[in-house]
ROLUM-699977 format. One record per residue (C-alpha): residue in three letters; x, y, z. Coordinates in steps of 0.1 Angstrom, whole numbers, plus 5000, padded with zeros to 4 digits. Example, Ala and Ser with C-alpha at 12.3 -4.5 7.8 and 13.67 -1.06 7.14 Angstrom:
<rs>
ALA512349555078 SER513749895071 
</rs>
This chain:
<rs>
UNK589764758112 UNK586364928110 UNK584064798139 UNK580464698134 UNK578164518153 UNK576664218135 UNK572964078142 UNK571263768137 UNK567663908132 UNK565463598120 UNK567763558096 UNK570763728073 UNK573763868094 UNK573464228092 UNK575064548103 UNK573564748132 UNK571564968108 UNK570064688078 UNK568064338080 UNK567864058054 UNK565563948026 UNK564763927989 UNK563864317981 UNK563264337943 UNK562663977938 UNK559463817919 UNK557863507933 UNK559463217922 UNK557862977897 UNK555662697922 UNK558362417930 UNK561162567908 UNK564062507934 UNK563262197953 UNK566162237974 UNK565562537993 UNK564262468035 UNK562662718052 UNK563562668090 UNK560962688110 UNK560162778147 UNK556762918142 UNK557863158118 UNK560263138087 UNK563963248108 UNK566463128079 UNK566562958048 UNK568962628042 UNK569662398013 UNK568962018010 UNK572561807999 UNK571661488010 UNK568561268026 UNK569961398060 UNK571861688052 UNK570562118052 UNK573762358047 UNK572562668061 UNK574562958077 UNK576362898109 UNK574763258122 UNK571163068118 UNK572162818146 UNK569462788178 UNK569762678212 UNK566462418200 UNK565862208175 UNK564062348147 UNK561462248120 UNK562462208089 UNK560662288059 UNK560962108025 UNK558862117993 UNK557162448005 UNK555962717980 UNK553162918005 UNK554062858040 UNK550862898050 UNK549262708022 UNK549262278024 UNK550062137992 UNK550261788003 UNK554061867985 UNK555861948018 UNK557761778043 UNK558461918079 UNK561061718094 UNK562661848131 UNK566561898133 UNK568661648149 UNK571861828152 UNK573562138138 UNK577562148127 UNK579262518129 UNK582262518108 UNK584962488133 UNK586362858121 UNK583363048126 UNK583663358137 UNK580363578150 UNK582263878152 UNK583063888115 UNK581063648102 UNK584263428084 UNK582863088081 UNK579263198083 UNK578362788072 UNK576562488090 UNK575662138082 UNK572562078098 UNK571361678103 UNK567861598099 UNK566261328125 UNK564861088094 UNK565661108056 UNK563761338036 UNK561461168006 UNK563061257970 UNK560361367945 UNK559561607920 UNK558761857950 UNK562061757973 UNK565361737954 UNK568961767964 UNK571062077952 UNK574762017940 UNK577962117952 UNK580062297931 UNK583062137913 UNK584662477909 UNK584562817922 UNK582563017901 UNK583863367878 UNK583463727886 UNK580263817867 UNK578263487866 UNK574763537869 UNK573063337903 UNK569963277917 UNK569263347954 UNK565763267969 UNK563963268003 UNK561063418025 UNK562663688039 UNK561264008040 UNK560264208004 UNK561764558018 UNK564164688039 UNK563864778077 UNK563565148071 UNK560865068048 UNK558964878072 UNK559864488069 UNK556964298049 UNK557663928048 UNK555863718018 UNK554163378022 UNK555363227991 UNK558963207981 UNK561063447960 UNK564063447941 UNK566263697922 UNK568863677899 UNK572163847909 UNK575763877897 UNK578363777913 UNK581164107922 UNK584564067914 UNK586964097948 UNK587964437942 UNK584264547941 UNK583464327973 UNK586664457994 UNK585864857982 UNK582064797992 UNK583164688025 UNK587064788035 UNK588764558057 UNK585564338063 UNK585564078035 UNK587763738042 UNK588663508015 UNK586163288024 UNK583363548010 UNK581863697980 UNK579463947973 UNK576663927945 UNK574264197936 UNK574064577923 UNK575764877934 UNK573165047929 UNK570764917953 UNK567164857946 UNK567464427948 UNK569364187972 UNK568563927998 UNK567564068032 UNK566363988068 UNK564763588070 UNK566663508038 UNK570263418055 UNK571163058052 UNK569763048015 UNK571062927988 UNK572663117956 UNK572762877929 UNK574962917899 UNK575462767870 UNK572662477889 UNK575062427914 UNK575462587950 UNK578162847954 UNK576763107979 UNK575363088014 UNK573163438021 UNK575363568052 UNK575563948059 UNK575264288045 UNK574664658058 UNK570664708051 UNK569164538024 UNK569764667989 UNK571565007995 UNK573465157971 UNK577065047971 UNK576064787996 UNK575964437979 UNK575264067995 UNK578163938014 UNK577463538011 UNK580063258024 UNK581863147993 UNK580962727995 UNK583462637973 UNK586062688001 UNK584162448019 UNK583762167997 UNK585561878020 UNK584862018052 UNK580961958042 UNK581861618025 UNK583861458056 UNK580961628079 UNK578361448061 UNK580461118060 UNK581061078091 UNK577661188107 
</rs>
């Protein structure tokens, strides 16, 4: 098995030479996906997705040794709306399988310490009720930075998404030999120039309006040949449910 050394740099899980973000995004319509966190310890570190009142899935690589703050119905995280709620962590929940060497199992429940207010601004995102096909078109968003490390990271103030495809296997496993598990899939263009990056990990890909991706790991950001790697939720489904049931 090829060895590389994965990092958890304020965000997406990235080999020794890339970081994590949205490169080639476009700012995302003001409060068009209410479910996305930002967490927050003085800067934007990860991204997460609301499923319940008490419930942020985020990316198990995204876990602290503190509690964090997190960020609901933001737009400009250094703009006050009046939209947004900042509620501190009470706990976070690796998947039991988690592996930091490889990243398998690159999830986490994270419990807030009080219920988030449903509104127009704070909504809950869905689990899917399938895995979804080999060329569905997703949405990924977050406030990670808008170019890659090489480049000189630039990190944006208000949120951005980008619409990616998802990659069949074949295309995943040849992008990155011996490095993709079962419990992954890879979303973007193989020929570089747009993908999630450094700040964005823990973020949500939404398809079809329900949540099937978890931004995890790549090598750089938007290289050619070199798409997304995000944990494939719908492996997941009642590992999060039982989580969340049983608090």
């Amino acid at each position: 098995m090829k060895l590389f050394l994965l990092l958890a740099l304020c965000g997406r899980a990235v080999a020794l030479e890339g970081d994590d973000k949205i490169v080639g995004g476009h700012e995302c319509p003001k409060n068009s996906v209410p479910y996305q966190v930002s967490l927050w310890t003085g800067y934007n570190f990860c991204g997460g997705t609301l499923l319940s009142e008490e419930w942020v899935l985020s990316a198990a690589h995204c876990k602290t040794k503190s509690d964090v703050e997190v960020r609901l119905g933001e737009h400009d995280l250094w703009e006050s709306d009046g939209t947004e709620q900042h509620i501190m962590s009470a706990k976070f929940i690796r998947h039991p399988d988690y592996d930091s060497r490889t990243q398998d199992s690159d999830i986490m429940l994270i419990k807030l310490s009080q219920p988030a207010t449903l509104n127009s601004f704070v909504r809950l995102a869905t689990l899917p009720s399938k895995c979804a096909s080999d060329g569905t078109m997703c949405q990924t968003s977050g406030w990670g930075s808008l170019r890659p490390s090489d480049e000189g990271s630039r990190y944006p103030h208000q949120l951005q998404c980008l619409d990616v495809p998802l990659l069949s296997d074949d295309t995943c496993f040849n992008a990155y030999p011996f490095q993709i598990t079962e419990n992954m899939i890879c979303a973007g263009y193989l020929e570089g120039g747009k993908d999630s990056c450094q700040g964005d990990s823990g973020g949500p890909m939404m398809c079809d309006g329900e949540v099937q991706g978890v931004v995890s790991w790549g090598h750089g950001c938007a290289q050619r040949n070199k798409p997304g790697v995000y944990t494939k939720v719908c492996n997941y489904i009642s590992w999060i449910k039982n989580t969340m049931a049983s608090g």
